[in-house]
BASE-995487 format. One record per residue (C-alpha): chain; x, y, z; residue number from 1. Coordinates in nm, 4 decimals. Layout:
REM BASE-995487
<'A', <X, Y, Z>, NUM> ...
END
This chain:
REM BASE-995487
<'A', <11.4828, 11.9595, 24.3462>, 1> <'A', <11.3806, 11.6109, 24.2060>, 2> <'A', <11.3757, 11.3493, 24.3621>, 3> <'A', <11.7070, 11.1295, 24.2379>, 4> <'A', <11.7121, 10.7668, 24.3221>, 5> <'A', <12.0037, 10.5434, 24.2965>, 6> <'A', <12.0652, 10.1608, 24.2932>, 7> <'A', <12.3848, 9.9455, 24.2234>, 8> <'A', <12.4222, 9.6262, 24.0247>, 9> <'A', <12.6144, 9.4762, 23.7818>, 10> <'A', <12.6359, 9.4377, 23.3982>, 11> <'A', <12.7682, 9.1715, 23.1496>, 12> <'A', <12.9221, 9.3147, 22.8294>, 13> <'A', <13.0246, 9.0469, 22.5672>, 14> <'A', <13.1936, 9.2009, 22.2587>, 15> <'A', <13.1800, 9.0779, 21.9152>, 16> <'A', <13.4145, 8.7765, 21.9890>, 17> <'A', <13.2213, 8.6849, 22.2848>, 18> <'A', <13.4596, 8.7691, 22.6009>, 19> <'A', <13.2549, 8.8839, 22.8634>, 20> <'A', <13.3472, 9.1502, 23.1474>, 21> <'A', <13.1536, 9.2629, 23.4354>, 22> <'A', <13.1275, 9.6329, 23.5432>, 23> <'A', <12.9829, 9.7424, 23.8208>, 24> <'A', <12.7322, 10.0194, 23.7921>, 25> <'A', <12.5591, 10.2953, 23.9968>, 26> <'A', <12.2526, 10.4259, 23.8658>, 27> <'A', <12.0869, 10.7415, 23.9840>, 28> <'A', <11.7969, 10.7588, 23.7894>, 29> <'A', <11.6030, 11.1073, 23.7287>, 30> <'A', <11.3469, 11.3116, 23.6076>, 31> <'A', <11.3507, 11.1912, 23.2076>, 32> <'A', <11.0898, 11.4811, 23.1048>, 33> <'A', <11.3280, 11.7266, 23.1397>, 34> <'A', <11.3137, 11.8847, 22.7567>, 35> <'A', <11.7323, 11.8617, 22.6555>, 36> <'A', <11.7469, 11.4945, 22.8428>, 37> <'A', <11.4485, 11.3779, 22.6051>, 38> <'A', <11.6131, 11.5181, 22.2617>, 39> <'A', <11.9788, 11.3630, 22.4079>, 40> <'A', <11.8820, 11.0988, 22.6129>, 41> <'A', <11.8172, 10.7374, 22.3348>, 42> <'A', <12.0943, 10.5711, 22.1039>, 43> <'A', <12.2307, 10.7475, 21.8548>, 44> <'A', <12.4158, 10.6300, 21.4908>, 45> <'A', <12.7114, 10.8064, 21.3709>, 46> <'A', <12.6448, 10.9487, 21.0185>, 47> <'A', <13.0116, 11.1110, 20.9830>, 48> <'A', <13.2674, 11.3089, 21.2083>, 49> <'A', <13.4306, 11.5749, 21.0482>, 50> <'A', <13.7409, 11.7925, 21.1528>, 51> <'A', <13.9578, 12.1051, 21.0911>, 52> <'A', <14.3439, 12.1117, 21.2099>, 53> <'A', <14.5497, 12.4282, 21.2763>, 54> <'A', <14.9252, 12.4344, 21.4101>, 55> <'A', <15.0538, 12.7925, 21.5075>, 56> <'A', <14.7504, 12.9121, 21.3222>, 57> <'A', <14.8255, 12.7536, 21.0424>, 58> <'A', <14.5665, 12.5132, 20.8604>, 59> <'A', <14.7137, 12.1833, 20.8163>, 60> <'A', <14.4260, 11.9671, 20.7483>, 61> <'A', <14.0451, 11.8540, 20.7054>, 62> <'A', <13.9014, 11.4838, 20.7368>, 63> <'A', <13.5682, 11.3381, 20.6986>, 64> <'A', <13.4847, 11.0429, 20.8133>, 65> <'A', <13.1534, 10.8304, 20.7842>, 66> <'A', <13.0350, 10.4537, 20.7308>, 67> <'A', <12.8313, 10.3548, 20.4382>, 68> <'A', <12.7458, 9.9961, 20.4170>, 69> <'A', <12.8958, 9.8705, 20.7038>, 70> <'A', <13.2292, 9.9914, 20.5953>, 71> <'A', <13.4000, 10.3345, 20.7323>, 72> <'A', <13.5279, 10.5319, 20.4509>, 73> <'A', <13.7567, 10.8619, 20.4629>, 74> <'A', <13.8607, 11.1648, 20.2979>, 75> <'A', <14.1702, 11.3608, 20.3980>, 76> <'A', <14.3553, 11.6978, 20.2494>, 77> <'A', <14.6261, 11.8295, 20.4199>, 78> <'A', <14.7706, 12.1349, 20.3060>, 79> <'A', <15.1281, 12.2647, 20.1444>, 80> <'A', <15.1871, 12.3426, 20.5636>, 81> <'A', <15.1226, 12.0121, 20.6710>, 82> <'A', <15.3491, 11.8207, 20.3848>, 83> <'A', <15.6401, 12.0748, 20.5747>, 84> <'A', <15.6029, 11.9617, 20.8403>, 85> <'A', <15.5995, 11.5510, 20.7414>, 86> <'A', <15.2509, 11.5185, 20.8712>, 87> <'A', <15.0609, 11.2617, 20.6336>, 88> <'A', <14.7030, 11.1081, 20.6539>, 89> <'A', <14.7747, 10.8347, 20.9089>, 90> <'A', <14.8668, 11.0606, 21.1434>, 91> <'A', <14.5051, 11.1673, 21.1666>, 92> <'A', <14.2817, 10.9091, 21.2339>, 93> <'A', <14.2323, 10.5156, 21.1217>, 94> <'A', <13.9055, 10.4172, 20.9794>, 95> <'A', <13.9448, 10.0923, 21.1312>, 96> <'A', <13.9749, 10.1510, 21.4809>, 97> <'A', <13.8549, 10.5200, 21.5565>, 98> <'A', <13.4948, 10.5279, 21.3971>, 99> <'A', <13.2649, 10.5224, 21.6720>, 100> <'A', <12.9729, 10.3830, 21.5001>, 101> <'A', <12.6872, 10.4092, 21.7591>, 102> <'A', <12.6170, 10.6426, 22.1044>, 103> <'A', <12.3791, 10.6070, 22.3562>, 104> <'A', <12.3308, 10.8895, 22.6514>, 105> <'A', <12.1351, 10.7613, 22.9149>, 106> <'A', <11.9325, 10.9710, 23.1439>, 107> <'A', <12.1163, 10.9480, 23.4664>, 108> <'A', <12.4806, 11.0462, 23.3233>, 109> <'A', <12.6154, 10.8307, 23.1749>, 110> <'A', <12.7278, 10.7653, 22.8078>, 111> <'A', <12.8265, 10.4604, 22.5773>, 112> <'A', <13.0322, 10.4938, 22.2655>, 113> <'A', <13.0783, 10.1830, 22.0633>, 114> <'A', <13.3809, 10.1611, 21.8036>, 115> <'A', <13.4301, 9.9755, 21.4774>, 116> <'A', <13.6829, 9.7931, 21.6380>, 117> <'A', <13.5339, 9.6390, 21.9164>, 118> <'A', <13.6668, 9.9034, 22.1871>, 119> <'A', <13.3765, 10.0536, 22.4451>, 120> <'A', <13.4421, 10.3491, 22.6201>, 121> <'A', <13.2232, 10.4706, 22.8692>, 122> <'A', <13.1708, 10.8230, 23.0339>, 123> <'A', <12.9935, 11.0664, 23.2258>, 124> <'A', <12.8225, 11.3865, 23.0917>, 125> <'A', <12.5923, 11.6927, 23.2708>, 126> <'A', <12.4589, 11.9894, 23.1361>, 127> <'A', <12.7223, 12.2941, 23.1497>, 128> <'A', <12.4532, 12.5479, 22.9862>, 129> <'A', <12.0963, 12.4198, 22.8712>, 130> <'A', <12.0385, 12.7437, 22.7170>, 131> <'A', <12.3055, 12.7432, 22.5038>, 132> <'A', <12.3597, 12.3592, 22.5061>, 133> <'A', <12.6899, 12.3303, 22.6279>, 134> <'A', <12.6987, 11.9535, 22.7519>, 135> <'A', <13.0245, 11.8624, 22.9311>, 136> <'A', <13.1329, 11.4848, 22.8974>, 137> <'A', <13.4233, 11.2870, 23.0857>, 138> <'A', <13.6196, 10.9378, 23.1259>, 139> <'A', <13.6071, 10.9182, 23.5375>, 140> <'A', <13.7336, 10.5873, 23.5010>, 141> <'A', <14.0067, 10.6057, 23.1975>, 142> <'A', <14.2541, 10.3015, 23.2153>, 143> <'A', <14.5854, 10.3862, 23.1882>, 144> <'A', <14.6050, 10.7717, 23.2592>, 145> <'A', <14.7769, 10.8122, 23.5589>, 146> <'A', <14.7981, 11.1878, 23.4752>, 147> <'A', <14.5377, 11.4055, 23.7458>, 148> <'A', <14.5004, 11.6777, 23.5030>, 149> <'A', <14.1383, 11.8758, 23.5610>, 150> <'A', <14.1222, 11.9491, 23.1999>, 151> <'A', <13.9945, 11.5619, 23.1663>, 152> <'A', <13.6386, 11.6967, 22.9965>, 153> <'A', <13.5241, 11.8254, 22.6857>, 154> <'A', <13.2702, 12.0935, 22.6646>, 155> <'A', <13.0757, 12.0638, 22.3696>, 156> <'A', <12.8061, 12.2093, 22.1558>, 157> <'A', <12.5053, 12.0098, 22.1101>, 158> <'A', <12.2291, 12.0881, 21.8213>, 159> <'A', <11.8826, 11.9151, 21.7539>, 160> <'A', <11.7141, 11.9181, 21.4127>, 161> <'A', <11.4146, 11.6695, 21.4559>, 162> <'A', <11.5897, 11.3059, 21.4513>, 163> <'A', <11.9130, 11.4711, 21.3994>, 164> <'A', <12.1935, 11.5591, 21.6167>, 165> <'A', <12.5363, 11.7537, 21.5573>, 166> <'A', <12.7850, 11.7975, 21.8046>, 167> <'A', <13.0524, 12.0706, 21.7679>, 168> <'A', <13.4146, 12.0817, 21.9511>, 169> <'A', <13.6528, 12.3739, 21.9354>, 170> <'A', <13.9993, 12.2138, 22.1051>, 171> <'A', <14.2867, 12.3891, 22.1613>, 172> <'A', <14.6042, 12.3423, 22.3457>, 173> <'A', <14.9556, 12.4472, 22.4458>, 174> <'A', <15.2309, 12.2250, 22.4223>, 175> <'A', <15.6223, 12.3523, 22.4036>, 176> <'A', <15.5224, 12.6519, 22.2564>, 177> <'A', <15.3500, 12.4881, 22.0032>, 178> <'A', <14.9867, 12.5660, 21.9957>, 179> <'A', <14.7586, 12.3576, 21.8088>, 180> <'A', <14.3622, 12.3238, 21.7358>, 181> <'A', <14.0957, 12.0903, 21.6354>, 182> <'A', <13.7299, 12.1642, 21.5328>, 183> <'A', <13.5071, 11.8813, 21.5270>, 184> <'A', <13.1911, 11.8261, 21.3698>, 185> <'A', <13.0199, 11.4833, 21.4773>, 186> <'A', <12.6578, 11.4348, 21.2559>, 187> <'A', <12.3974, 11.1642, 21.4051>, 188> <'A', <12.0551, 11.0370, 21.3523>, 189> <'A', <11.8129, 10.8667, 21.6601>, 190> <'A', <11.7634, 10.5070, 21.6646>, 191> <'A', <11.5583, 10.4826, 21.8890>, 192> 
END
């Protein structure tokens, strides 16, 4: 086993219209040679996120996302099934507000997703299977969800090609006998 050291302090975050907040941190720091923390573990820029959505097993739509210039742009085509159903292109996602822009996994856990729209979220992620790079990553500390489900985690699929990174989801889920799926195709290139 390594040897893990941890220390506690205290960080300032001001956003882009200068209000600050503290959080208070725990850092267990660890061994940063290890091979998949070195190709994960720097700050990464969004080149595009791309998705697939089914309902019932039917294909309803795909989106691209991706920012070019400072600006996020979007395609979307739903299908004859999703105009059935009333779904439009808003219902998907907003170029405004859900583009994260920029990522940064740190070596001792933790990860750092900053959005277009000023919005930080920050999580937790581990190693589910190296050899098949299944990385696991979590909100421990979501605001405002109250509910105690264990299914708070994704489990995704991470791929390195050089400075490049793509990270593949396969979501699915059960609601009122209404099942329903997303695959998810995030693209990124090192910054760092």
């Amino acid at each position: 086993l390594n040897d893990v050291e941890e220390r506690n302090g205290e960080v300032t975050y001001t956003n882009r219209y200068g209000v600050q907040s503290n959080v208070y941190v725990s850092l267990a720091t660890q061994d940063k040679s290890a091979t998949p923390n070195r190709s994960l573990c720097r700050s990464w820029r969004c080149d595009s996120f791309e998705m697939w959505m089914y309902f019932n097993g039917a294909y309803m739509a795909h989106g691209k996302q991706w920012k070019e210039n400072g600006r996020v742009y979007h395609d979307i085509k739903l299908s004859p099934s999703a105009n059935k159903w009333g779904i439009e292109e808003d219902d998907f996602f907003d170029p405004d507000t859900e583009y994260c822009y920029r990522v940064i996994f740190s070596p001792s856990g933790t990860y750092v997703c900053f959005y277009m729209d000023g919005d930080v979220e920050i999580g937790r992620w581990e190693w589910k299977d190296t050899n098949y790079g299944i990385l696991r990553c979590w909100e421990p500390f979501e605001i405002g969800d109250y509910d105690d489900d264990d299914d708070d985690y994704a489990d995704v699929t991470v791929r390195f090609d050089g400075k490049k990174m793509r990270i593949y989801q396969d979501y699915m889920d059960d609601e009122d006998d209404f099942q329903f799926r997303v695959m998810n195709v995030s693209e990124f290139s090192a910054r760092y």
